[in-house]
C-alpha positions in Angstrom: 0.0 0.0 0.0 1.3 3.3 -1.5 1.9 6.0 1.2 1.7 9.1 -1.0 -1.1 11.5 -1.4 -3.0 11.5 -4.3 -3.6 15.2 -4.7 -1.4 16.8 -7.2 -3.8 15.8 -10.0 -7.1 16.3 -7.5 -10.4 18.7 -8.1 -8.1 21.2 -6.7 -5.7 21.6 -9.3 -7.9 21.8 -11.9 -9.9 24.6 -9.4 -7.1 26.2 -9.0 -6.0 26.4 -13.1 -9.2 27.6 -13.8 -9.6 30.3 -11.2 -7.3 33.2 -10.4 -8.6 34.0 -7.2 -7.5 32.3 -3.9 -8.9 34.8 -0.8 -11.8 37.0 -0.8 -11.3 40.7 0.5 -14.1 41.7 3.0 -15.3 44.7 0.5 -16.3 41.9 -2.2 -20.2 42.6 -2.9 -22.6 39.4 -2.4 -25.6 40.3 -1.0 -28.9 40.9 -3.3 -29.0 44.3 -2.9 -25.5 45.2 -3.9 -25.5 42.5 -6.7 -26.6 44.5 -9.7 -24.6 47.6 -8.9 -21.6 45.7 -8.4 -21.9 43.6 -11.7 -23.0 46.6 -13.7 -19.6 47.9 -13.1 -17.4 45.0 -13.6 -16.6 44.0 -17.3 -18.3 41.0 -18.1 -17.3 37.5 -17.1 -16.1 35.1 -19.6 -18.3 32.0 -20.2 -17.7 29.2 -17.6 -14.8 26.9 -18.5 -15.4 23.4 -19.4 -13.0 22.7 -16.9 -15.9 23.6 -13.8 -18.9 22.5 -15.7 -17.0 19.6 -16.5 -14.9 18.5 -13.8 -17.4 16.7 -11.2 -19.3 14.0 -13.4 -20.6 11.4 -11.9 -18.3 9.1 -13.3 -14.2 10.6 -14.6 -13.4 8.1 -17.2 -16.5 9.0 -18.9 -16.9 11.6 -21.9 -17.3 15.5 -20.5 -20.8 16.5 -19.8 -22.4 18.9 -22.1 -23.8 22.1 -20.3 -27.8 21.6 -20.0 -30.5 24.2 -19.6 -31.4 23.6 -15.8 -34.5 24.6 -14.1 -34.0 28.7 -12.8 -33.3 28.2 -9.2 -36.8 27.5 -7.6 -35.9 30.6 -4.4 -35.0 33.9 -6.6 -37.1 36.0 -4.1 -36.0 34.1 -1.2 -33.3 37.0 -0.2 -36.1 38.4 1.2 -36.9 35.7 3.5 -34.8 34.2 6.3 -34.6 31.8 7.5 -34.1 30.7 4.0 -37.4 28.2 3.0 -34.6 25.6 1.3 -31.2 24.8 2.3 -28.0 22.7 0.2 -25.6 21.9 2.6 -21.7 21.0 1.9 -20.5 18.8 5.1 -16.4 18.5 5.4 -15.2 15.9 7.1 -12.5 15.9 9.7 -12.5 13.2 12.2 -14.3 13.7 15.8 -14.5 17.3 14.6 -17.3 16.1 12.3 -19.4 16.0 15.7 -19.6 20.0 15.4 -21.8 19.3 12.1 -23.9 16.8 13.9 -24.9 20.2 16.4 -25.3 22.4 13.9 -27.8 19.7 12.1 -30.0 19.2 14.8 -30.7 22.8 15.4 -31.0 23.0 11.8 -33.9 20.4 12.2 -35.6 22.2 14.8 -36.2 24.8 11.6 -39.7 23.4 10.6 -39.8 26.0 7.6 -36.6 25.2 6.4 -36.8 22.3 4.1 -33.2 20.6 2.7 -32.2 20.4 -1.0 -29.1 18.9 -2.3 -26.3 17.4 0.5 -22.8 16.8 0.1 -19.9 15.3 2.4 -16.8 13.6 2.1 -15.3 11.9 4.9 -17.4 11.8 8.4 -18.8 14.9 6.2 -20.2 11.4 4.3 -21.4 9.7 7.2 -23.2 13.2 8.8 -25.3 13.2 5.9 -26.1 9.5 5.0 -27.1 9.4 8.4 -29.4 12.7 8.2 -30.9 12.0 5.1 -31.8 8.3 6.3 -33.7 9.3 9.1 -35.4 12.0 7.2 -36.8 9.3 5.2 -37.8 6.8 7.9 -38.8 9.2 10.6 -38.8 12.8 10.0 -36.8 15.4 11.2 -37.4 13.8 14.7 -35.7 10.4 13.1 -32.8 12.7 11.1 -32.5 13.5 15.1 -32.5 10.7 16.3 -30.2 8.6 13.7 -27.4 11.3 14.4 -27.7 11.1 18.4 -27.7 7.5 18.2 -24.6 7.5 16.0 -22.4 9.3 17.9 -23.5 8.5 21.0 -22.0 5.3 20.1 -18.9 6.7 19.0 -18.2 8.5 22.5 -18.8 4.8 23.9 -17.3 2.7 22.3 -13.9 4.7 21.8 -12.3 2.0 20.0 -10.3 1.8 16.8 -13.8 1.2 14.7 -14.6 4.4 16.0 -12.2 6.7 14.5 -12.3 4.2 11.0 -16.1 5.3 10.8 -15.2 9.1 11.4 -12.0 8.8 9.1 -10.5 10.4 12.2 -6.9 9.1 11.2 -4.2 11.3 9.4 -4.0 11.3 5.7 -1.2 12.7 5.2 0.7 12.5 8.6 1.9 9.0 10.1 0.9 9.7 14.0 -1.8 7.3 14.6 -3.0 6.9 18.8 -4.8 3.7 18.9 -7.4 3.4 21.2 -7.4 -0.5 23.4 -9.5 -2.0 21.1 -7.0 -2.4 18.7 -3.8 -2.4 21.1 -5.3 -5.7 23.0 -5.3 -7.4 19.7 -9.7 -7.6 19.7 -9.9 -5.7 16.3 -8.5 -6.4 12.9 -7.5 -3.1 11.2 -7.6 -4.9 7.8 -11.2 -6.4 7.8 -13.9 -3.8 6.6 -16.8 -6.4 7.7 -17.1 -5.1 11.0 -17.2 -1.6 9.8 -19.6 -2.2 7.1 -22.1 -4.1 9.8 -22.1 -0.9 11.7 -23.3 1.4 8.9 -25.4 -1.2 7.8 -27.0 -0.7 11.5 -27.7 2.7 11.2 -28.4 3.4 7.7 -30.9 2.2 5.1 -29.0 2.2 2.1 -32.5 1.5 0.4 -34.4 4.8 1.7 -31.0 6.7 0.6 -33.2 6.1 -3.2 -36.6 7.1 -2.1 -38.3 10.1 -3.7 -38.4 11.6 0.2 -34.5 12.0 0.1 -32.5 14.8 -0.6 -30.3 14.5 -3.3 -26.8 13.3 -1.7 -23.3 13.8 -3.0 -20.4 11.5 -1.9 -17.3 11.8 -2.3 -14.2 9.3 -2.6 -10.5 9.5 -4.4 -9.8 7.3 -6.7 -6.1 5.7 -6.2 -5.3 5.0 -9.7 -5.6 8.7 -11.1 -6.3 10.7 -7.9 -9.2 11.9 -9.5 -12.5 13.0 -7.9 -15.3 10.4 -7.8 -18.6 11.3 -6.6 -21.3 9.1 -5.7 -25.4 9.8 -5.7 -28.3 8.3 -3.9 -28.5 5.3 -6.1 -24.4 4.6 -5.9 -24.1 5.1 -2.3 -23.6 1.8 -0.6 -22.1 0.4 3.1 -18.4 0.3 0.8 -19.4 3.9 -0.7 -19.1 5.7 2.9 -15.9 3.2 3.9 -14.0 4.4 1.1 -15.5 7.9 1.2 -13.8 7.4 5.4 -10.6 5.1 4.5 -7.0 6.3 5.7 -4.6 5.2 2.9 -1.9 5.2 5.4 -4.1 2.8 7.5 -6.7 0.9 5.3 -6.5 -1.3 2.4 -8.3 1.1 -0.2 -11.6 0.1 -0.6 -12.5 -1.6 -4.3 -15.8 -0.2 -6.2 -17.0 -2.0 -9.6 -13.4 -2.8 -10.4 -11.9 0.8 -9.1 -10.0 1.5 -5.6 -10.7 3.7 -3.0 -9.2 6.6 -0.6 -10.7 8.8 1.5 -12.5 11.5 -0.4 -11.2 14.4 1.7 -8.0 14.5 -0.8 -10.3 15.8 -4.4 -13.4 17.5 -2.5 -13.4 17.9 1.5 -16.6 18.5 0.6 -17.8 18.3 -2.7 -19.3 22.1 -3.8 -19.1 23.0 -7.6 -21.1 19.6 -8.1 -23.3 20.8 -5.3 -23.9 24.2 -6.4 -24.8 22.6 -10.4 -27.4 20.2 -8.7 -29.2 22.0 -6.0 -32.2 23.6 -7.1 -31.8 26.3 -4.2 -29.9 29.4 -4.3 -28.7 29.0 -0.4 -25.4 26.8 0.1 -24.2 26.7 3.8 -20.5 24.9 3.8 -20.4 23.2 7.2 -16.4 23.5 7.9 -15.0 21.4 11.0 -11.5 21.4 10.2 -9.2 24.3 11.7 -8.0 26.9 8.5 -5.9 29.2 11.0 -3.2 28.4 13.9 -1.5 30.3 15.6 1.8 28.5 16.5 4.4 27.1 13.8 4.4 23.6 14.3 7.8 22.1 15.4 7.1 18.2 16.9 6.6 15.1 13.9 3.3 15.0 15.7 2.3 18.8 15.7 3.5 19.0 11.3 1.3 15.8 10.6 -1.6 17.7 12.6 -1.2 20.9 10.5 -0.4 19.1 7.0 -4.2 17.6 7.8 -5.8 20.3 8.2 -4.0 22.3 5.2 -4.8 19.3 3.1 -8.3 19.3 4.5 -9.0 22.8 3.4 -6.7 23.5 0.4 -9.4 21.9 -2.0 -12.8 23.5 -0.5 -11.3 26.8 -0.6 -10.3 25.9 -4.6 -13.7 25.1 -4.6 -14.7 28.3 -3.3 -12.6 30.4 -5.1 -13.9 28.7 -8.3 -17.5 29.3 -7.5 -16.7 33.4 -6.6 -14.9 34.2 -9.8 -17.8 31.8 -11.9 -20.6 33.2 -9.8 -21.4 36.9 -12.0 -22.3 34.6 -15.2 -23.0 31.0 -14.2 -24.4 31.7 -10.6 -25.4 35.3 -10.0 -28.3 34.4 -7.1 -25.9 32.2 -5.8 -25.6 32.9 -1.7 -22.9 30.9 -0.4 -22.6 30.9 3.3 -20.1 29.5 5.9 -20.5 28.3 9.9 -16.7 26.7 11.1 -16.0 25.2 14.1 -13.0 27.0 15.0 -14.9 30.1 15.1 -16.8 28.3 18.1 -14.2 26.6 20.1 -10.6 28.2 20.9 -7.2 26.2 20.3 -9.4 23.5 17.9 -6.2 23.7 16.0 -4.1 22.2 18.9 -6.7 19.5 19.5 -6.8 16.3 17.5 -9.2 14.9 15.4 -8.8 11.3 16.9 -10.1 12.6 20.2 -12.8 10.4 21.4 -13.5 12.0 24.9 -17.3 12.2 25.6 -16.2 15.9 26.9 -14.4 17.1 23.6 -17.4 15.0 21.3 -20.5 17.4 23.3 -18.6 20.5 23.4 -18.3 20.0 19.7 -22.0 19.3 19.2 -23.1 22.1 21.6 -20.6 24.8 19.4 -22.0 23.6 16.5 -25.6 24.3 17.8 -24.8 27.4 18.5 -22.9 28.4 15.2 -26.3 26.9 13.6 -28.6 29.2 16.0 -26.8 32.1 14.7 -26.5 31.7 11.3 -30.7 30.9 11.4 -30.8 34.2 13.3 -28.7 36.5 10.8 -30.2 39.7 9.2 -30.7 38.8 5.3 -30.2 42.1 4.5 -26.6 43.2 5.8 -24.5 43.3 3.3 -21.6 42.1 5.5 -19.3 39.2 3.9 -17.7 37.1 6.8 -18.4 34.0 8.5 -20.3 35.0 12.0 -18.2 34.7 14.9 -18.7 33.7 18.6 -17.8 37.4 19.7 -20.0 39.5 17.3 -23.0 40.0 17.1 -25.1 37.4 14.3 -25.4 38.8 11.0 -25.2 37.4 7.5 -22.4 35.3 6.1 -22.3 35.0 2.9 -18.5 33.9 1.4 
């Protein structure tokens, strides 16, 4: 098993080939309002490159898709409106961290006017929204509810090597793996997938994943062979879909799909949001980011560098993403209202802590910060025309990207 990283030839490089921009200053218009003044005066935007309509098909190895005339977006008036009436969501995954998201989608839940589109994840990003979109099907938002809690409730307890494989809590690109006493006592084999898949199998119905009910879903894995970008949709996604969407290269056999192999799908789309933005019918995209962008402290230890490389990795690509989607948005996208809520903004030092923590403590002061990053996005003015992602210490206004 190949230790290297297959990113070089990820979404991300062909993002970032297409897109000049990287960072977005905070004058940058976004809000409805200031929208038609602000593209009145700009020159007019080329047409979008083949390279972003292109680059998320379904399936890589098969011919480019031709642009199609889609529905308008369904919410054109909704700026005026918020709590938004319809909601896509982008989920990142990031180990334990991915318990912030599981906060921030209950509250989101207990939103009975808001109503969920189009959901995309990579990673425990993945699981998050298998596991919401399940129990929306079987139960409701009360079951979406109740299919998260039971989840990670289980997680907290069981603190055991299976644990951290389901949450892709381990290091993709670092080599400083804690194993929990599961695994050190010799009771768990890192090598056999069944007992994974059996637990997924628990919690989700695969088969509701492809009722009308569901939201559309976007998956995300890396294919080894080409380090390309594979996503998978409600039909595709299977038990082995969310393994290899989770699977540590450095730790896991990759995980073999109709012929193809596996790695986690944090290294081409962490999560997936061009092919998010193409399928959702809404105009209202909230990006739920868990893993630390910003640290204060230059890393010195083998342990500390592994910790930061992650969480570089982990962001490198959705802020490609990003950066595509502002410099396409004034011709392909111009209702587009992309908003962020990030864990770090919630919980001091997250960059310090690690992703393999399993401590009951860490896991609900994660879910209650991502409650509260959730109850103030809901509670945002629509109409401030401000451009940052809300912090703890301010008060809650829009956030558009």
């Amino acid at each position: 098993m190949s230790a290297s990283c297959p990113v070089s030839t990820s979404s991300a490089s062909a993002l970032l080939a297409a897109s000049d921009i990287w960072s977005f200053s905070d004058d940058t218009p976004s809000a409805v309002s200031s929208a038609a003044k602000s593209n009145a005066e700009r020159p007019a935007a080329p047409p979008l490159p083949d390279a972003i309509l292109n680059m998320q098909s379904a399936r890589a190895d098969l011919p480019a898709r031709a642009p199609v005339d889609k529905p308008k977006k369904t919410d054109a008036g909704e700026s005026l409106v918020w709590p938004p009436r319809k909601l896509s969501l982008a989920l990142q995954g990031g180990g334990t961290f991915a318990a912030f998201t599981w906060g921030a989608l209950e509250r989101l839940l207990e939103e009975p006017d808001c109503a969920f589109d189009t959901i995309s994840g990579a990673s425990a990003g993945a699981v998050n929204a298998a596991l919401f979109a399940c129990g929306l099907v079987e139960g409701g938002r009360e079951g979406a509810r109740a299919a998260l809690k039971r989840f990670w409730m289980r997680i907290m307890h069981e603190a055991s090597f299976r644990s951290l494989m389901l949450v892709g809590g381990f290091s993709p690109a670092g080599r400083s793996v804690a194993f929990g006493p599961t695994l050190r006592s010799g009771q768990f084999d890192p090598f056999d997938l069944d007992p994974l898949r059996q637990a997924l199998a628990r919690d989700i119905d695969f088969t509701a994943l492809q009722s009308p009910a569901c939201p559309k879903l976007l998956v995300a894995a890396t294919r080894v062979r080409d380090g390309r970008q594979q996503v998978f949709s409600n039909a595709e996604i299977t038990a082995d879909v969310l393994l290899a969407s989770t699977c540590p290269p450095l730790i896991h056999c990759a995980v073999e799909i109709d012929g193809e192999s596996y790695w986690d799908g944090g290294f081409g789309a962490n999560p997936p949001l061009v092919r998010l933005v193409q399928e959702s019918e809404t105009s209202n995209v909230l990006v739920v980011q868990v893993t630390p962008a910003r640290d204060n402290y230059v890393p010195i230890t083998p342990a500390a560098i592994d910790r930061r490389l992650d969480q570089i990795t982990a962001n490198s690509v959705l802020n490609a993403e990003i950066a595509a989607l502002e410099w396409a948005r004034p011709a392909a996208a111009p209702s587009l209202r992309l908003f962020r809520i990030a864990a770090e903004d919630e919980i001091d030092g997250l960059a310090q802590r690690s992703a393999t923590d399993l401590g009951p403590g860490f896991i609900r002061l994660l879910h209650r910060s991502g409650r509260k990053a959730a109850e103030r996005f809901l509670a945002q003015d629509a109409g401030s025309t401000r451009i940052e992602t809300p912090r703890k210490s301010r008060v809650a206004e829009p956030a558009l990207l």
